[in-house]
C-alpha positions as CSV (number, residue, x, y, z in Angstrom):
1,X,-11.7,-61.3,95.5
2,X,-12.8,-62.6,92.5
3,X,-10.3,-63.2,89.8
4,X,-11.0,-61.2,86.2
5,X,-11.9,-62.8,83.5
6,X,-10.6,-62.5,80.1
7,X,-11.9,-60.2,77.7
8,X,-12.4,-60.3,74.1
9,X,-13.0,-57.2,71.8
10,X,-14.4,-57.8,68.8
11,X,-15.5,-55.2,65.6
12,X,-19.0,-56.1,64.6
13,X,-19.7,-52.8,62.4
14,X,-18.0,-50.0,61.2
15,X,-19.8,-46.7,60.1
16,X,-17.8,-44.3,57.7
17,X,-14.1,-45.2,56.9
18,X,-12.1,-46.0,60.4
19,X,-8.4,-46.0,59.1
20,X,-7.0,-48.4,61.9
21,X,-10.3,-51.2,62.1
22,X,-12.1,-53.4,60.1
23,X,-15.7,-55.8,61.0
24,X,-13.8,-59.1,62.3
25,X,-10.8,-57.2,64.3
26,X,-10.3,-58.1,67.8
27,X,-8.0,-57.8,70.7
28,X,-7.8,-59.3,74.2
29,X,-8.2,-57.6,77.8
30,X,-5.9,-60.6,79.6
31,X,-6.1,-60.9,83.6
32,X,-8.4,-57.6,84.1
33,X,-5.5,-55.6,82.4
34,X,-2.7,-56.5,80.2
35,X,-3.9,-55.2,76.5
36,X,-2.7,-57.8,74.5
37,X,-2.8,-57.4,70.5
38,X,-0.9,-58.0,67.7
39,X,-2.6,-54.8,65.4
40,X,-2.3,-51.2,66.4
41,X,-5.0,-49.8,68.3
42,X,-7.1,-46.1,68.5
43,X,-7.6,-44.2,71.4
44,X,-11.0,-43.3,70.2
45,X,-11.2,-47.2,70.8
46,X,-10.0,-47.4,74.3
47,X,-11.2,-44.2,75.6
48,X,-14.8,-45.9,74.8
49,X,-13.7,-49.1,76.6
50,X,-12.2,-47.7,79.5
51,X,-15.7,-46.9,81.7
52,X,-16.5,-51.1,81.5
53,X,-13.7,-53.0,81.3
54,X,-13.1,-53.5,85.2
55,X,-16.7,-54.3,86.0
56,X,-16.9,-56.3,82.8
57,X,-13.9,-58.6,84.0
58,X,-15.1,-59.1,87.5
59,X,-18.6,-60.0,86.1
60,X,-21.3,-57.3,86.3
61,X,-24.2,-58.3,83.3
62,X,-23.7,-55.6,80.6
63,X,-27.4,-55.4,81.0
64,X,-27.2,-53.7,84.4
65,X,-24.3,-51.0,83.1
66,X,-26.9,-50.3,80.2
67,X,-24.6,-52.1,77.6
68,X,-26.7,-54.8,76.2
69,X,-30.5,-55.9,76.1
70,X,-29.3,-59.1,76.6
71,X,-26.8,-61.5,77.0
72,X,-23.6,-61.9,78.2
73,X,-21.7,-59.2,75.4
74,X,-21.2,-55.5,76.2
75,X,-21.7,-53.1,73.3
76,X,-19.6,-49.7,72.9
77,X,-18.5,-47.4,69.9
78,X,-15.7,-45.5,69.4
79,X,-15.9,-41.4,70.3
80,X,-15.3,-40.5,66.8
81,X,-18.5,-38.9,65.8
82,X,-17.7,-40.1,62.1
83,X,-20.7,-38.0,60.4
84,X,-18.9,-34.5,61.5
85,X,-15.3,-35.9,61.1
86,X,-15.3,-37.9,57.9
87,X,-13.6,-41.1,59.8
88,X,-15.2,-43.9,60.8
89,X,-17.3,-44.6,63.9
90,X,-16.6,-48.6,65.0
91,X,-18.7,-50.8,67.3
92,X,-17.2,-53.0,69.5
93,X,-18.4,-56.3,71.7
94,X,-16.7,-57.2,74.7
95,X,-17.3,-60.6,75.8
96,X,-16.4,-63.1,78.2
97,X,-13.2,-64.9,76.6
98,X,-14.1,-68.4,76.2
């Protein structure tokens, strides 16, 4: 079996006012599942991440789960539907950790 490769999570936009993230955040999927970080996270955040993450690590194209047009970066946002709640809705990149 293939070994998982690192992933990074990166915010790259963040619609209304998210109280835990700001654009340049980031945290680490290490070894296919340790959550490494050194920030709080949102569930909202992980809930969203949860689907991909496995398939991500072992190296399906986020093009075939219908995450990216193109490229090698996954793009998800966070459940909070920020326009009905007030919060904030974030977008998040998950990429191959270099």
């Amino acid at each position: 079996m293939q070994k998982p490769t690192d992933l990074r999570v990166e915010v790259v936009a963040v619609k209304g006012k998210c109280p835990i993230y700001d654009q340049g955040d980031s945290f680490v999927i290490a070894e296919g599942f340790k959550l490494i970080t050194e920030r709080p996270l949102c569930f909202h955040s992980l809930a969203a991440i949860l689907p991909y993450y496995v398939a991500l690590s072992r190296g399906v194209p986020p093009v075939s789960l219908g995450l990216a047009r193109e490229g090698a970066s996954a793009f998800v946002q966070c459940l909070d539907p920020c326009d009905r709640t007030g919060g904030g809705t974030v977008v998040f990149r998950i990429s191959p950790r270099p």
